[in-house]
C-alpha positions in Angstrom: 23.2 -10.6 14.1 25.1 -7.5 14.8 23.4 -5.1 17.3 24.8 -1.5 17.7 23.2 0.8 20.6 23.5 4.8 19.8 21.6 7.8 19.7 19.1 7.9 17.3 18.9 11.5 16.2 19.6 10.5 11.9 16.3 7.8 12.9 13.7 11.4 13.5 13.7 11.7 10.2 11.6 8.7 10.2 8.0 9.3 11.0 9.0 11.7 13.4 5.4 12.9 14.7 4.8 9.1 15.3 7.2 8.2 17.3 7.5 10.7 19.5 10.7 10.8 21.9 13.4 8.4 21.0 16.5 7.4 22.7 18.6 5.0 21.9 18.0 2.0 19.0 19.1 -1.0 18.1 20.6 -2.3 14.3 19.0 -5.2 13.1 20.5 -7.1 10.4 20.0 -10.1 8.7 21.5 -12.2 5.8 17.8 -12.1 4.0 15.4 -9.8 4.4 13.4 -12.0 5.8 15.6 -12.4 8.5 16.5 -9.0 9.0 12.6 -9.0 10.2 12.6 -11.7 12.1 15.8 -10.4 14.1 13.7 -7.7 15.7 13.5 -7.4 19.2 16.0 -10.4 18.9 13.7 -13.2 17.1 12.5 -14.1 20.8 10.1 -11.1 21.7 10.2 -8.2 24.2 12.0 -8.2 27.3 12.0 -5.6 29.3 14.1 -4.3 32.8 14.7 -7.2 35.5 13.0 -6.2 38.2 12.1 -9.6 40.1 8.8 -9.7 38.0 9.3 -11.7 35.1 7.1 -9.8 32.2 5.0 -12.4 29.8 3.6 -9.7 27.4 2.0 -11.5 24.1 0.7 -14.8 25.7 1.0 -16.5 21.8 4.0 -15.0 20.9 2.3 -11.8 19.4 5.2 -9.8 18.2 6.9 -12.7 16.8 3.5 -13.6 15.6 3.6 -10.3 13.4 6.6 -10.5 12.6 6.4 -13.7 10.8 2.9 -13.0 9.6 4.4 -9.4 7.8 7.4 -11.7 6.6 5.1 -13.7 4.9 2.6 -11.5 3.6 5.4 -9.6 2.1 6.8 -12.8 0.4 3.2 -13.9 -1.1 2.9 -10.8 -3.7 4.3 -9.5 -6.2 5.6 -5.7 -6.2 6.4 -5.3 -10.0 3.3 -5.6 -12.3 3.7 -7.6 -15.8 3.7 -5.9 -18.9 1.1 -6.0 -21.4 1.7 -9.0 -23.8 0.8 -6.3 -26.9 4.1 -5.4 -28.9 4.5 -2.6 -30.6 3.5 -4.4 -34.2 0.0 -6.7 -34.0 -2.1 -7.7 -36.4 -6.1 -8.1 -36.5 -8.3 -10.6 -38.9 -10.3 -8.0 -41.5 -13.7 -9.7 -41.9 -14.4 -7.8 -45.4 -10.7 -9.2 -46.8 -10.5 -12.5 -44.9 -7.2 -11.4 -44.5 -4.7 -10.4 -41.1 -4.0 -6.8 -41.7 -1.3 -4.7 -39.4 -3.1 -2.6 -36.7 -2.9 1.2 -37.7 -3.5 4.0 -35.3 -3.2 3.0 -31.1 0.4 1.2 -30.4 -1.2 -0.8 -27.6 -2.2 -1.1 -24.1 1.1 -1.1 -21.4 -0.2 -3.0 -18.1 -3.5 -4.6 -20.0 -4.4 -6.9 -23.1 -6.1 -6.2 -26.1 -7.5 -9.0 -28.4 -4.7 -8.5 -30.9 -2.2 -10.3 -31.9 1.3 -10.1 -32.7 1.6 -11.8 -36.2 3.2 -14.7 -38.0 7.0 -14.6 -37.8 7.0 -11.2 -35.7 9.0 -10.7 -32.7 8.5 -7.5 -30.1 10.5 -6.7 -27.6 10.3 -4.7 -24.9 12.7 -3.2 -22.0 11.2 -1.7 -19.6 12.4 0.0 -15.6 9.7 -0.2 -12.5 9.8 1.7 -9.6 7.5 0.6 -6.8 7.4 2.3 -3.5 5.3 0.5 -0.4 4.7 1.9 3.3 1.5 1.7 3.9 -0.8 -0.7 5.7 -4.6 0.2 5.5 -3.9 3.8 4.0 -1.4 4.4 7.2 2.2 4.5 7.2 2.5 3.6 10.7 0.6 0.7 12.3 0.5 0.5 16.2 0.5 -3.5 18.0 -1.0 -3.7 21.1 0.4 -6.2 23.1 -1.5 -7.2 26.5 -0.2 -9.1 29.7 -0.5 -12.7 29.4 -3.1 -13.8 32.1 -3.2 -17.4 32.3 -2.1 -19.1 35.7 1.3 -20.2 35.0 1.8 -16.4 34.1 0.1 -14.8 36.6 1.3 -17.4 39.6 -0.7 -16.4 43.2 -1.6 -12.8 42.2 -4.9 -12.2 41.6 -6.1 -11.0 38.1 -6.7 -7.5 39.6 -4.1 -6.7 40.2 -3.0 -3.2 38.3 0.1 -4.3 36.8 -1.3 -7.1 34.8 -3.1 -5.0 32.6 -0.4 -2.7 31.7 0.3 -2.9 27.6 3.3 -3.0 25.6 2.8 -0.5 22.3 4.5 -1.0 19.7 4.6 1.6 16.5 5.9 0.0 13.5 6.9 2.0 10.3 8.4 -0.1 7.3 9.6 1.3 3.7 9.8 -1.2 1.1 11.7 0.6 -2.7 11.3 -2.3 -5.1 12.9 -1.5 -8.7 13.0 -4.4 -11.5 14.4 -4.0 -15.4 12.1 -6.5 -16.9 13.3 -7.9 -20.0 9.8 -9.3 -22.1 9.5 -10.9 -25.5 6.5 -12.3 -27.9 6.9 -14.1 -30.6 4.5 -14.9 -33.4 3.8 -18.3 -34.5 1.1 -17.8 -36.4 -1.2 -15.1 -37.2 -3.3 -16.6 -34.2 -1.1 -17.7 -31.9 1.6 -15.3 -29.5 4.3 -16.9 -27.3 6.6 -15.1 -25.2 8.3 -14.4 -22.2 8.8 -12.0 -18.9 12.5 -11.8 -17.2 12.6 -9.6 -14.5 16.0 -8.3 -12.7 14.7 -6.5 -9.0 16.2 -4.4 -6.6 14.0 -4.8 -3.0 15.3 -2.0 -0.6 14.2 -2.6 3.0 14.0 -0.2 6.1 11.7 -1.5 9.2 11.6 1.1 12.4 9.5 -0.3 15.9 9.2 1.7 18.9 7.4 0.2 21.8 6.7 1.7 24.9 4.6 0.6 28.2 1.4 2.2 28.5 0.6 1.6 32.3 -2.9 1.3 33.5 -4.8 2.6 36.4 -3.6 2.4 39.4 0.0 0.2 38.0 2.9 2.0 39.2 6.2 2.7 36.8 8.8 0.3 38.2 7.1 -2.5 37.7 7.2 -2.8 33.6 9.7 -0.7 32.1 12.5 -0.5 29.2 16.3 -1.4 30.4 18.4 -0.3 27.5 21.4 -2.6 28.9 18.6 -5.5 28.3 16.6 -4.8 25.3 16.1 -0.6 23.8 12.5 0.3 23.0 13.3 1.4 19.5 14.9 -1.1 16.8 16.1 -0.3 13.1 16.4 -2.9 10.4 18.0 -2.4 7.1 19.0 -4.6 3.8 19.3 -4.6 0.1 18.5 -7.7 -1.9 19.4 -8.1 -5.5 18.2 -11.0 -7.6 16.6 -12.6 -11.0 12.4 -12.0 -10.1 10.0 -14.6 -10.9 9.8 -15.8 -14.8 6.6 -15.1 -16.6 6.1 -17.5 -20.3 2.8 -16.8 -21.4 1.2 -17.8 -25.0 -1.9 -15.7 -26.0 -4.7 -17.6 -28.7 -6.4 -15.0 -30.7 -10.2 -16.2 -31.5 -12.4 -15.2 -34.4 -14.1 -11.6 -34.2 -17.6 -11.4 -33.5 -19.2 -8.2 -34.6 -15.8 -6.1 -35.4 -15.5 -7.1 -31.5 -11.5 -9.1 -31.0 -10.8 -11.2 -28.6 -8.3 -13.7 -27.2 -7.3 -16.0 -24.6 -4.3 -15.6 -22.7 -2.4 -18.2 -20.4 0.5 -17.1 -18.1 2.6 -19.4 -16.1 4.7 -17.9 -13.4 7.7 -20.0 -12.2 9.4 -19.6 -8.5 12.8 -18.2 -10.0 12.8 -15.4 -7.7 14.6 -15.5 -4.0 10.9 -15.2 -1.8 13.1 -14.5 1.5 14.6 -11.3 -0.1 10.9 -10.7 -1.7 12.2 -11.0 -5.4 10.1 -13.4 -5.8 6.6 -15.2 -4.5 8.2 -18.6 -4.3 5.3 -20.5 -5.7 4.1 -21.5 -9.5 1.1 -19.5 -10.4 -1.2 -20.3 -13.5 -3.7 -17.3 -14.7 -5.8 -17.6 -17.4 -7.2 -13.9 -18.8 -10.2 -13.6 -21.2 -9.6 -10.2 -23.3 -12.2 -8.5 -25.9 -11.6 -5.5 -27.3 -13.2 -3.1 -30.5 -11.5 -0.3 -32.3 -14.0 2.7 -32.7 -12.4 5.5 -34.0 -9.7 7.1 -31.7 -10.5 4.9 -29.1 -9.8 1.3 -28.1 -11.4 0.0 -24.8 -11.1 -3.4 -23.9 -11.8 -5.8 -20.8 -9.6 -8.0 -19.3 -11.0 -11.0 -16.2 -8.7 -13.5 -15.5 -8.4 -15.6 -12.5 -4.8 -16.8 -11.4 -4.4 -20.4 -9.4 -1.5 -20.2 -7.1 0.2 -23.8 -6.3 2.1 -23.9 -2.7 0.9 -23.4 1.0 -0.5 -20.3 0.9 -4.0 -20.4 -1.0 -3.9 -17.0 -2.4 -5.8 -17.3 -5.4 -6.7 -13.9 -7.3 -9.5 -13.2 -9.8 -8.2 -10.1 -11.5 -9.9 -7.5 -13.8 -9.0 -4.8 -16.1 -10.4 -2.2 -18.4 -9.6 0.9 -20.2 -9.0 2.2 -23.4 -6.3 3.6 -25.7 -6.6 6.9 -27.5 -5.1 7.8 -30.1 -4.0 11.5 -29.7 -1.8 11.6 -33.0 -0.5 9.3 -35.4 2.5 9.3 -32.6 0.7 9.3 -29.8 -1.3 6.8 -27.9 -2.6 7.3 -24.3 -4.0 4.4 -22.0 -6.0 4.6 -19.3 -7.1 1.5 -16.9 -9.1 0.8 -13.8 -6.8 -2.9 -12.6 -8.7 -4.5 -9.9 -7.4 -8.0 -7.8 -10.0 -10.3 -5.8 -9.0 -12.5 -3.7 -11.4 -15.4 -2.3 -9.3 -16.6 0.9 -7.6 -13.2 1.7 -9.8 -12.7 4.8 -8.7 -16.1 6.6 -4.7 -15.6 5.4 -1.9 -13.1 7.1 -4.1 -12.3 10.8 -1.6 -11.6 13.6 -3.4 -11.1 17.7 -1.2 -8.1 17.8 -2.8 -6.7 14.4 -6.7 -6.8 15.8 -8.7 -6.5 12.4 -6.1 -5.2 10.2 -5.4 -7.1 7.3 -1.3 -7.0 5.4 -3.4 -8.4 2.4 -6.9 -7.1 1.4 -9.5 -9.4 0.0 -9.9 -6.3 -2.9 -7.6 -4.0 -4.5 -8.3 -1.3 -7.1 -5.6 0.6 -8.8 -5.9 2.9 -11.1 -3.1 3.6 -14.2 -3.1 6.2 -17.0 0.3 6.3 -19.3 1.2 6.7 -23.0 3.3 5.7 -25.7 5.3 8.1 -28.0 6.0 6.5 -31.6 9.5 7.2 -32.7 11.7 6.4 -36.0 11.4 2.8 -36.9 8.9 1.3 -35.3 10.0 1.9 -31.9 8.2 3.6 -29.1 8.8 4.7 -25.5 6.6 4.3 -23.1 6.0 6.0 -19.5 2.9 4.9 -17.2 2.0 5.7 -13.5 -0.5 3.4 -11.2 -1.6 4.6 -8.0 -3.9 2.8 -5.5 -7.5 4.0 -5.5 -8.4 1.8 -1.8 -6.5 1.0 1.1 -6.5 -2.2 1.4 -3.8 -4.1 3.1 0.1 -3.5 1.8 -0.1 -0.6 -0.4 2.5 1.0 -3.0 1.8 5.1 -3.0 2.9 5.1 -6.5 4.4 2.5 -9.3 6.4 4.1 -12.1 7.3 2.4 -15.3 8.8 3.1 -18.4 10.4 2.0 -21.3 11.2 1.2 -24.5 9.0 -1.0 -27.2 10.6 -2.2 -30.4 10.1 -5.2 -32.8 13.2 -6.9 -33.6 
């Protein structure tokens, strides 16, 4: 790791009102970003100024605690969401006829499912670019460790637990910036009238910026020589930076349309998610998921709403499990226009037991609910191609937050 020590005026522009006075930092780098987090502090904690008191702050490691718990909260989700599976040409089952006929009027859903389907033979394709920005945790963009004295007796030696110094604290105010982009590349195919199979590629861009800057809060009656910052050993403030660049995880999913039940559609869909993406550079979760998604759906004049529940198994150490919900509708402005509207929601059962750090209190990196809500639309061009804009913003605060997610693109059947 290479470690440079200047002034820190460029860093102000940082959360300046949070940080307050800062000196001097150190670079962090690291050949992942993972490691670039880990490599804070040094991997191996806070040291502070030798003064013939050696300094045990964080009895169970509490910094390096958080950092490996925000390391791996950051690898266990995903920053891009799917696309819908709903091309740009689908098909329903006319009761009256008996017949499949082509969908006339709203061009489809963008981040949810309708019971559609894409048709026998038909192949839609879809480009499309995400923009994803996080730095949030719990609604706040910076999140402030406490890190106490460690009190047990090979720590504290003869002194007795009184004494002022041992309850002096180490604060440490952490501000990270995660920019994820992805092109994702999807495809469905139509076997039959009933049955979709297709296909998610995504190609991400994670750009990561972590800033810490701790400082000893003394308490009563502790004097200021005793725990302090030496720059020559360890500065208070550290910057980490990296890029990663890398195939995301693959998505092939195959969607079952079943019969409609009083003019209502509705279909089955089955997604399996494979580890293709690099999880210590966050391009990817590192672990196979399977979700199955129940979708119904009913056409009633301009308007299309549909519901989507769907609960995703995730295979690997980390039980984190998500039942996940959507609806919404599409109108249909003008024969050219469609706009969609969704309420996506995410459950997870174990959340509450998974990603807890000492230095973190009851702060949670991943909440056991998330609600976002999306609104976007689709504008039909020349032969049967349409592009596509959407924006989804987070309506809680729950754990590791984007502010906003951006997509757009391009729809097309080939």
């Amino acid at each position: 790791m290479r470690r440079l020590r200047i002034l820190a005026l460029g860093l102000l522009l940082i959360a300046p009102g949070a940080f307050g006075q800062i000196t001097q930092v150190t670079f962090v780098r690291g050949s992942t970003l993972s490691q670039l987090i880990n490599n804070l502090y040094g991997g191996n904690g806070i040291d502070l100024a030798r003064t013939g008191h050696e300094a045990h702050f964080g009895e169970t490691r509490d910094f390096q605690n958080f950092s490996d718990t925000l390391r791996t909260a950051l690898q266990s989700r995903s920053f891009i969401p799917v696309p819908s599976s709903v091309g740009l040409v689908s098909y329903r089952f006319n009761e009256t006829t008996g017949t499949y006929e082509r969908v006339e009027g709203a061009l489809g859903p963008i981040l949810s499912e309708r019971g559609s389907t894409s048709g026998k033979g038909t192949l839609n394709f879809s480009a499309t670019y995400t923009f994803a920005n996080y730095e949030t945790i719990n609604g706040s963009d910076v999140t402030e460790l406490v890190l106490h004295h460690c009190l047990t007796p090979d720590c504290v030696g003869p002194n007795p637990l009184t004494s002022p110094y041992l309850h002096d604290t180490v604060n440490i105010r952490v501000h990270f910036r995660l920019k994820s982009q992805a092109i994702a590349l999807a495809a469905v195919y139509g076997l039959s009238n009933r049955l979709d199979v297709g296909v998610v590629l995504p190609y991400v861009r994670n750009d990561l910026q972590v800033f810490t800057h701790a400082f000893v809060v003394l308490a009563p009656g502790s004097v200021p020589t005793t725990h302090f910052f030496d720059p020559n050993v360890e500065t208070p403030d550290q910057f980490g930076t990296g890029t990663a660049v890398g195939i995301g995880d693959l998505v092939a999913r195959a969607k079952y349309r079943l019969m409609p039940k009083a003019s209502f559609e509705s279909a089955v869909l089955a997604d399996l998610t494979l580890p293709t993406g690099d999880k210590n550079n966050f391009l990817g979760t590192g672990a196979t998921k399977v979700k199955a998604t129940y979708i119904i759906s009913r056409t009633v004049h301009r308007f299309t709403p549909h519901l989507n529940a769907g609960y995703e198994v995730r295979f690997g150490e980390t039980k984190l499990d998500i039942f996940d919900y959507r609806f919404g509708t599409e109108i249909t402005a003008t024969p050219q226009v469609t706009i969609t509207t969704d309420i996506i929601g995410a459950l997870r059962p174990h959340a509450s037991t998974l990603f807890r750090s000492t230095a973190l209190g009851d702060q949670q990196l991943i909440g056991h609910s998330e609600i976002d809500g999306a609104i976007g639309a689709k504008w039909k061009l020349t032969g049967d191609r349409a592009l596509l804009f959407n924006l989804l913003v987070p309506m809680n605060k729950s754990g590791i937050r984007p502010t906003t997610v951006i997509t757009a693109g391009l729809q097309m059947p080939l």
